[in-house]
C-alpha positions as CSV (number, residue, x, y, z in Angstrom):
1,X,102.8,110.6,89.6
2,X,99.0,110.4,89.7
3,X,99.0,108.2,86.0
4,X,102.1,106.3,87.2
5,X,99.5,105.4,90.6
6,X,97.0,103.6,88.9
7,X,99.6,101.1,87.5
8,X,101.3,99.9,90.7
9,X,100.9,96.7,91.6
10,X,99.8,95.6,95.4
11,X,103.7,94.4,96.3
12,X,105.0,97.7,94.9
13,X,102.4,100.0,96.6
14,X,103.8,98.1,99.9
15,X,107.2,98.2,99.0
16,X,107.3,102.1,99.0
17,X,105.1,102.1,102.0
18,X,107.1,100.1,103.7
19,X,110.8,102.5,102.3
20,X,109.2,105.4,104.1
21,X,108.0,103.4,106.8
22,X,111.5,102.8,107.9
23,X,112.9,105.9,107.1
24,X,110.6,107.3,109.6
25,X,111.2,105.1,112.3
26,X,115.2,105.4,111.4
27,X,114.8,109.3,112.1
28,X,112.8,108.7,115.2
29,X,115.2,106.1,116.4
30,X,118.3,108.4,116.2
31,X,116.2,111.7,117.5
32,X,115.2,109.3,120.6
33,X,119.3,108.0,121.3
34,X,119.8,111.4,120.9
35,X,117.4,112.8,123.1
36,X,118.6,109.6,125.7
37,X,122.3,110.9,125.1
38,X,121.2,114.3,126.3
39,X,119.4,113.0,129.1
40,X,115.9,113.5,127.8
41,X,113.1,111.8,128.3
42,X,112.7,109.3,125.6
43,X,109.3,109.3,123.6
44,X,107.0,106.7,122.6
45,X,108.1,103.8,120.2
46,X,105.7,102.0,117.9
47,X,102.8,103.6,118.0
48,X,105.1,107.1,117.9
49,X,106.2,106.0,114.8
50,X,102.6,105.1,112.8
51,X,101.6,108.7,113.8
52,X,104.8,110.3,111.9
53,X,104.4,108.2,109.2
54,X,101.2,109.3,108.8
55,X,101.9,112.8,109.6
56,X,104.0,112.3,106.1
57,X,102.0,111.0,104.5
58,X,98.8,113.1,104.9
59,X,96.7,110.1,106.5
60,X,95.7,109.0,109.5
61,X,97.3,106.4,112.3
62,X,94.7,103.8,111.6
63,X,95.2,104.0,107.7
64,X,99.3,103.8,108.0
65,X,98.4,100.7,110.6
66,X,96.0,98.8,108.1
67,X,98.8,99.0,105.6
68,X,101.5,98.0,107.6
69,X,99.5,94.8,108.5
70,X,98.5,94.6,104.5
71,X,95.1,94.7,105.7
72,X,94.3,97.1,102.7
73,X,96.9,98.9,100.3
74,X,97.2,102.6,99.2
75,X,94.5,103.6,96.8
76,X,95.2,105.7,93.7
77,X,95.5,109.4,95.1
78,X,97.6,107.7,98.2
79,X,99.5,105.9,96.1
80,X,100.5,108.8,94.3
81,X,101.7,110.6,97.8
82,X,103.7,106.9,98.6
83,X,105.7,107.8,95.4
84,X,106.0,111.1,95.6
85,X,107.5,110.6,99.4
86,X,109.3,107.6,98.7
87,X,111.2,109.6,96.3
88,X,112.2,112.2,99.1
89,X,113.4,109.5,101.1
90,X,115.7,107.1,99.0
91,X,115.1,108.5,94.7
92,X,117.5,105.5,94.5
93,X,115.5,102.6,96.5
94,X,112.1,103.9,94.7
95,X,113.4,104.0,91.1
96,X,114.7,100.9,92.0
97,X,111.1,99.2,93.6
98,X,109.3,101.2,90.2
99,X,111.6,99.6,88.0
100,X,110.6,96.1,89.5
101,X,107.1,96.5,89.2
102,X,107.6,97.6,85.6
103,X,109.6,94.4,84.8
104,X,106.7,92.9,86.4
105,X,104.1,93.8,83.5
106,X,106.5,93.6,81.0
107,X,106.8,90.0,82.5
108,X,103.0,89.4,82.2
109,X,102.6,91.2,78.5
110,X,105.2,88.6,77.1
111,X,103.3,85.5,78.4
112,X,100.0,87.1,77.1
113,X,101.7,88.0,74.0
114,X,103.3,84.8,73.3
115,X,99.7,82.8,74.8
116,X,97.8,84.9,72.1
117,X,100.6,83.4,69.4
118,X,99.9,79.8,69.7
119,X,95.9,80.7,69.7
């Protein structure tokens, strides 16, 4: 996974983000109308939910924040854990987002390739 890291593209490195992201705050949603159900008190929302995802994904809070806002993206060695986690969560969805970002270059090496023909 750590090769496979370097290669993402920004959109991809937020697409998985994002794919954990909301399976996160999916879990916490149903744990919190379960906990409701029960008569529980409910816990925090947001802000609950950028400190599990973090949690995951061996960060911190402000870190899970600045991606969500695409203030920065994951570098290499966290973009590494984003696929490794993303693929605990949905294998489907990532394969799916990787295969994307692959067409994506292959995308780019055919203009480059057919650019370098007419040179």
């Amino acid at each position: 996974m750590k090769n496979l890291s370097e290669h993402l593209g920004r959109k991809t490195r937020y697409k998985l983000f994002m794919l954990i992201y909301h399976s996160v705050k999916a879990k916490m949603d149903e744990e919190r109308e379960l906990r409701k159900q029960q008569g529980k008190p409910v816990g925090r929302g947001r802000v609950g939910c950028l400190s599990r995802t973090a949690e995951v994904l061996g960060v911190s809070r402000e870190t899970v924040s600045a991606w969500k806002n695409r203030r920065y993206q994951a570098m290499n060695p966290n973009a590494a854990k984003l696929i490794q986690v993303a693929f605990q969560v949905d294998e489907k969805e990532a394969v799916r987002i990787l295969a994307e970002d692959l067409e994506s270059h292959r995308q780019v090496v055919e203009i480059l390739e057919r650019r370098k023909k007419r040179f």
